[in-house]
C-alpha positions in Angstrom: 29.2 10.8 14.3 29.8 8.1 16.5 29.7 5.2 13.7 32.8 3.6 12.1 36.3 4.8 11.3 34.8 8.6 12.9 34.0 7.3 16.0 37.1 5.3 16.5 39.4 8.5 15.7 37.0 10.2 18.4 38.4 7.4 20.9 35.1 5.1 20.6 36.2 1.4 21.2 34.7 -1.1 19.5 32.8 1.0 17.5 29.9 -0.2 15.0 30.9 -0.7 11.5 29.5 2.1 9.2 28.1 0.7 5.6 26.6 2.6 3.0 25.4 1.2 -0.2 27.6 1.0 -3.5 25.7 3.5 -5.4 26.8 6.3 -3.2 30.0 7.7 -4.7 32.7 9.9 -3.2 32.0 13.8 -3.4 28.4 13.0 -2.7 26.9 15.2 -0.1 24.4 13.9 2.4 22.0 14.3 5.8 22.7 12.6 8.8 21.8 12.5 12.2 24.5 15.1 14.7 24.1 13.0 17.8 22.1 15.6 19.4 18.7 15.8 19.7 16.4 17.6 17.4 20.5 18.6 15.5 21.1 17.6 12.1 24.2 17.7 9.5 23.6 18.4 6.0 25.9 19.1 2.7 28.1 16.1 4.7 30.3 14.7 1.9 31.5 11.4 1.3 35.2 11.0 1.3 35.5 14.3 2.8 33.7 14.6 6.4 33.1 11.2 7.0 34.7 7.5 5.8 33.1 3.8 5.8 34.2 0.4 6.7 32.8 -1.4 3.7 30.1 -1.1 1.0 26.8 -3.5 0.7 23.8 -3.7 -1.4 21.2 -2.2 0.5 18.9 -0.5 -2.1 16.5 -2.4 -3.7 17.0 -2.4 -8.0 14.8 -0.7 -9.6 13.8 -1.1 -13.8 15.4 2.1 -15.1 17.8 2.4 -12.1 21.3 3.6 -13.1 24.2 1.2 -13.2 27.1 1.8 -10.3 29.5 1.1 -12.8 28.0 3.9 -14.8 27.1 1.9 -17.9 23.7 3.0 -18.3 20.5 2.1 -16.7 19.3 -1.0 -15.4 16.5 -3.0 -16.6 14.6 -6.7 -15.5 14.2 -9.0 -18.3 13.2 -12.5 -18.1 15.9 -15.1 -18.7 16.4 -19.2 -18.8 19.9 -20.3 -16.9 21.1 -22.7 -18.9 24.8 -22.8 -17.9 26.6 -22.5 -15.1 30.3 -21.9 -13.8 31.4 -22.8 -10.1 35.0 -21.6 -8.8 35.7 -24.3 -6.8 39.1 -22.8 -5.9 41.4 -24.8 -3.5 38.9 -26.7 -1.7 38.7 -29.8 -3.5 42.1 -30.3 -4.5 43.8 -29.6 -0.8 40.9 -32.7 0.1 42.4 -34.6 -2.3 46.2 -34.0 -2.2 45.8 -32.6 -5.7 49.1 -30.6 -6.9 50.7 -29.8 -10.3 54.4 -28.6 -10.5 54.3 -24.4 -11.0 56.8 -22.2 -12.9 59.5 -23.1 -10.5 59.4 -26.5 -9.8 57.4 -26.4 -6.5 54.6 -28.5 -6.2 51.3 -26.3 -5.6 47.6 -27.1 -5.1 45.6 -27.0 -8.2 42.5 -24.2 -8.5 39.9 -26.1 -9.5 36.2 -25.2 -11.7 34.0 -26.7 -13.4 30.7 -26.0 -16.0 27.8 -27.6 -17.0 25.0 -27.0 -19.8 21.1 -27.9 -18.7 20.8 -30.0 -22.0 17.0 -30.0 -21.0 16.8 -26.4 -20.3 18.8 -25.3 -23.8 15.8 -27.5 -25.5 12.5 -25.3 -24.1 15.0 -22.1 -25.1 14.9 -23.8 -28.7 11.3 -24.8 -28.4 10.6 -20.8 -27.1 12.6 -19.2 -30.0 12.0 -21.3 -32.5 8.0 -21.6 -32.7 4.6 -20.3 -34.5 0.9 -20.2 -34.0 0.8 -24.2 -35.7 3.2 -25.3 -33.0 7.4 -26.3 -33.0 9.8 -25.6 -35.6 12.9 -27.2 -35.1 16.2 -26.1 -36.3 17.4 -29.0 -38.3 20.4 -29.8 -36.2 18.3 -29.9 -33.3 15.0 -31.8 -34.3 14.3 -35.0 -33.0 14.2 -36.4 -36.8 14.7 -35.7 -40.1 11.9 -36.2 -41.9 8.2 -37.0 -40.8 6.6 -39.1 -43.5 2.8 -39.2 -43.4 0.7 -41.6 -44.8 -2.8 -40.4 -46.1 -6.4 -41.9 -47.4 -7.1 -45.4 -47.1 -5.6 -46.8 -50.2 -2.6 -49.7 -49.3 -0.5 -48.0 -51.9 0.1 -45.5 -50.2 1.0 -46.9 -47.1 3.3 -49.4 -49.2 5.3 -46.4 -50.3 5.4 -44.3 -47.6 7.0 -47.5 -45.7 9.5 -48.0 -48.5 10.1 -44.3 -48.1 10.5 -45.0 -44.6 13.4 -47.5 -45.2 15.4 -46.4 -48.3 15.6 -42.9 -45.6 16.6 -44.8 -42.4 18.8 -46.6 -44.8 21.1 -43.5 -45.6 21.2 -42.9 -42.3 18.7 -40.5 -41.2 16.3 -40.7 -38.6 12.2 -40.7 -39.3 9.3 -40.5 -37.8 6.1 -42.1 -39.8 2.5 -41.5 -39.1 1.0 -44.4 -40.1 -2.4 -44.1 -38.7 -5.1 -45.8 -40.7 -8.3 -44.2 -38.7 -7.3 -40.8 -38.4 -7.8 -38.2 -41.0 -5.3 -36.2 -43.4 -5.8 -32.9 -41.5 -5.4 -34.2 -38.3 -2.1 -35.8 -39.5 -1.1 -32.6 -40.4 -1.6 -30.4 -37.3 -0.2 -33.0 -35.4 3.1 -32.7 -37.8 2.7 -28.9 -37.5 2.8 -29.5 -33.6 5.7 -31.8 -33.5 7.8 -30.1 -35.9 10.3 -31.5 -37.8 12.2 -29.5 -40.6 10.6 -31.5 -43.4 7.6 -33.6 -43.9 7.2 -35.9 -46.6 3.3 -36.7 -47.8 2.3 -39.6 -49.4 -1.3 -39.9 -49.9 -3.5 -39.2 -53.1 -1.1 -38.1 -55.4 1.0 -41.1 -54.9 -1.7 -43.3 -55.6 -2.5 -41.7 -58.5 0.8 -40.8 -60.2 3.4 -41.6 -57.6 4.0 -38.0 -56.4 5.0 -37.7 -52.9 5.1 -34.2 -51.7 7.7 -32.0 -49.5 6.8 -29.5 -47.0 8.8 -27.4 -45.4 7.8 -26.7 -42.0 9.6 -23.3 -40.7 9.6 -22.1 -44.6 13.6 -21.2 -44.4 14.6 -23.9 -46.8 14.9 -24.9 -50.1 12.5 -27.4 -50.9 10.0 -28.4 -53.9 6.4 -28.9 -53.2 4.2 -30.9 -55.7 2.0 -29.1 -57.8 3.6 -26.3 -57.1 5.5 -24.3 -60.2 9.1 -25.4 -60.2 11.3 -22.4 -59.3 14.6 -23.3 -59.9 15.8 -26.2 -62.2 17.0 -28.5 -59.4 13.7 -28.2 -58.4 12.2 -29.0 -62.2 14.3 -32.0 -62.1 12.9 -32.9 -58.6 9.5 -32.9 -59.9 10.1 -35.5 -61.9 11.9 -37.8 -60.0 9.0 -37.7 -57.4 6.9 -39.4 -59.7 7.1 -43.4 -59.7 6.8 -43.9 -63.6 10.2 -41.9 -64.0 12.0 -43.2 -60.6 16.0 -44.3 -61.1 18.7 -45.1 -59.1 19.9 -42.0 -58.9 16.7 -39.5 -58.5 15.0 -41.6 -56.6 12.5 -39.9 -53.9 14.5 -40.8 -50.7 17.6 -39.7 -52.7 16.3 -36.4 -53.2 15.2 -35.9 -49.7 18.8 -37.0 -48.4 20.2 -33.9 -50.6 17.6 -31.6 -49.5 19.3 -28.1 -48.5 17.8 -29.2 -45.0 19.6 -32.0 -44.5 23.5 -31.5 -44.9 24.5 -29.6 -41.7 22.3 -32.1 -39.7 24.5 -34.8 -41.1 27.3 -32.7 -40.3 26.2 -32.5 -37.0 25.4 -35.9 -36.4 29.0 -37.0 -37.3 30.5 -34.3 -35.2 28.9 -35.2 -32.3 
């Protein structure tokens, strides 16, 4: 063999650098040219008869290809990058005249990295994992508002409350967003809310005009909430029912008050304060 460390103990100079792929292991035994015509080796074992300068990749991965670390087998799956680390080393800091003192005293360069998170690509992974058939279904620490009050029918009342709604919510500090289209229908409100959506949606249409009931949906169906005409199932949710309707309103069960202290809403507060 006239390639590599062989040929240069066979007094070759300057011989060509021999590189096998990583997957080939010590021990292994192999076929290889003689350097005679029509004459082959075989049963030529790595480690043994012949030695390398260096390992590359040079076999194309294949799914169900076996690991050269040993781990197991190999498979493609489809991914979304959404961070990434750079080892920027010395090359910044020596530019810069950059040092620290080290354990001794002495004044060294400093290694330098850095990270950084695609804030737009963590938002489609949200959007991919968090979804159904209706459209988006956004985590409540995530979603781009609290609450989504809708305003249904054509009555003023209605849109009169779901705009008082609107403010006693934006007052305790929690963002909306409020349909108020006049000229477009109930269920077209409601896809569109499917499609966008936020963790809770607050209807105030028919019943409101007719006995001040104002009613909670729960988009992803994970959380606690009370839907009108619905039987109560807990008695938070008993007491709920009647402090949705206007005749019964206080201070302190008022409708925007018990949206504020919905189970959804706490660790979104949490995380709005938190940064």
């Amino acid at each position: 063999m006239v390639l590599g460390p062989q040929a240069e103990a066979a007094g070759v100079k300057n011989p060509v650098r021999y590189l096998i792929d990583a997957h080939v292991v010590k021990g292994s035994a192999w076929f290889t040219g003689a350097d005679e015509n029509e004459v082959d080796y075989y049963n030529l074992v790595y480690g043994r008869d012949f030695k390398v300068d260096g390992v590359v990749e040079a076999v194309e991965v294949r799914h169900g290809d076996m690991s050269p670390d040993g781990s197991g087998p190999l498979s493609f799956e489809r991914g979304v990058e959404i961070g990434q680390v750079f080892q920027l080393g010395l090359k910044y800091s020596k530019a810069l005249d950059l040092k620290v003192l080290d354990q001794n005293g002495k004044a060294v360069p400093v290694w330098m990295g850095c990270y950084g998170i695609g804030v737009s690509r963590v938002l489609a992974c949200i959007a991919e994992t968090h979804h159904d058939e209706a459209g988006l279904a956004w985590p409540s620490v995530i979603a781009p508002a609290a609450v989504h009050v809708v305003a249904t029918g054509k009555d003023a009342v209605a849109f009169e409350g779901a705009e008082k709604l609107v403010a006693e919510l934006e007052a305790k500090g929690l963002e909306v967003i409020y349909d108020d289209r006049k000229k477009v229908s109930p269920g077209v409100k409601f896809k569109d809310a499917e499609l966008i959506g936020v963790p809770l949606v607050a209807v105030v249409g028919r019943d409101y005009v007719n006995d001040g009931t104002i009613e909670l949906r729960d988009r992803n169906g994970e959380n606690n909430t009370f839907e009108a005409g619905a039987a109560p199932r807990r008695g938070r949710h008993r007491r709920a029912r009647r402090a949705l309707r206007r005749p019964q309103l206080s201070p302190t069960y008022s409708a925007s008050a018990l949206i504020a202290s919905s189970a959804i809403l706490p660790s979104r507060r949490m995380a709005l304060c938190c940064g």
